[in-house]
C-alpha positions as a printed NumPy array, in Angstrom:
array([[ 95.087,  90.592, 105.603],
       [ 95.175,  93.474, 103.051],
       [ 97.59 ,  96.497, 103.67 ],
       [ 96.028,  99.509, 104.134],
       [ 98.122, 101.89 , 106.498],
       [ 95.975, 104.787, 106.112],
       [ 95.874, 107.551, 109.023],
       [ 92.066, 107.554, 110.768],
       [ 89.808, 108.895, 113.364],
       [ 89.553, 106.771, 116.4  ],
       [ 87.372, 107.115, 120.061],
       [ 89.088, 105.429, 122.566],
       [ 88.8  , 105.189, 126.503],
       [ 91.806, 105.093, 128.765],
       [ 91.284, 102.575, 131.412],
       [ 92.905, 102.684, 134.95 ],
       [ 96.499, 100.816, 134.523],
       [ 97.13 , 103.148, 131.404],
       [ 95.23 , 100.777, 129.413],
       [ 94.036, 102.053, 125.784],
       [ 90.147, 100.335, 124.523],
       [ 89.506, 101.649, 121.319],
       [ 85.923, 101.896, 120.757],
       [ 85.396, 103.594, 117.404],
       [ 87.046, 104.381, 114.09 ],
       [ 86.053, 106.497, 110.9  ],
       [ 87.312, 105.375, 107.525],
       [ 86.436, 106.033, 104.363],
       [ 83.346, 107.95 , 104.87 ],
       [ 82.344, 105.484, 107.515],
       [ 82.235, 104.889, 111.198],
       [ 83.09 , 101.353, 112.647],
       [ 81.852, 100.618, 115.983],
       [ 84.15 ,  97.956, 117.777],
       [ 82.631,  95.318, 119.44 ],
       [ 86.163,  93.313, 120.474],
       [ 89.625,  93.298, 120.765],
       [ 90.943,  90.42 , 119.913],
       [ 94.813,  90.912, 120.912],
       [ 96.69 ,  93.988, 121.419],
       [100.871,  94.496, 121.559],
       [103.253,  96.843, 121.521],
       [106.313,  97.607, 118.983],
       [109.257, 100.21 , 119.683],
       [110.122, 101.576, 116.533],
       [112.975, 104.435, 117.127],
       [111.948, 106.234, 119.447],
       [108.304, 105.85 , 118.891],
       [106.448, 103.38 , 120.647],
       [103.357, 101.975, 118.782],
       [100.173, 100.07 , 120.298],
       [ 99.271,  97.56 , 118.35 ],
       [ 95.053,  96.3  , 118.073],
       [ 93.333,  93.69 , 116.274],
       [ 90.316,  94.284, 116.498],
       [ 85.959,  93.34 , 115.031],
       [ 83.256,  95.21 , 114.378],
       [ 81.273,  91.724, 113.969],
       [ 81.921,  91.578, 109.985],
       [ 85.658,  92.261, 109.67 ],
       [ 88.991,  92.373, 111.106],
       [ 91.246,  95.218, 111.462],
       [ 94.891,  96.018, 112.802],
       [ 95.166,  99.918, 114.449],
       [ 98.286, 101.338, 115.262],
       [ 98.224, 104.142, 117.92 ],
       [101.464, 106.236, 117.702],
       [102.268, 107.427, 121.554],
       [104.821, 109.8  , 120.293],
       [102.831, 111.372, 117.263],
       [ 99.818, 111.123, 119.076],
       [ 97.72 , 109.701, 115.8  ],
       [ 95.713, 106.663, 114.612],
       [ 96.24 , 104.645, 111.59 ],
       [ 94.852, 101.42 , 110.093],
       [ 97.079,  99.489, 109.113],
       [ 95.159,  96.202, 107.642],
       [ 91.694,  94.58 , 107.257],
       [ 90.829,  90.963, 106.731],
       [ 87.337,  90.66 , 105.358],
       [ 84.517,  88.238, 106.307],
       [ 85.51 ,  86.527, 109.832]])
């Protein structure tokens, strides 16, 4: 998977349960629509806890990060052609 870790745009829909679905993400001029996730976890990092994704568009794979204590989305990797 290539490193990227760049901070994004993201659409996502907060289920009963406090579940997070991400459904979109801008990047680089761009707007991926996600059609699966394919595993989510979380990390605690300090005092930051940070939601984990991977997740398709259909073409691609990419890892998001949501940041519950700085409130922000970044991608963090993309694997290419799956």
């Amino acid at each position: 998977m290539e490193r990227v870790n760049e901070l994004i745009r993201a659409a996502a829909i907060f289920t009963p349960g406090k579940q997070i679905k991400p459904v979109w993400f801008d990047w680089r001029r761009r707007q991926y629509r996600i059609v699966e996730t394919t595993y989510h976890w979380r990390e605690q990092c300090g005092d930051a806890l940070l939601l984990h994704f991977a997740v398709t568009d259909g073409e691609a794979l990419y890892e998001l990060i949501f940041s519950t204590k700085e409130q922000n989305w970044r991608l963090q990797g993309v694997e290419a052609g799956v």
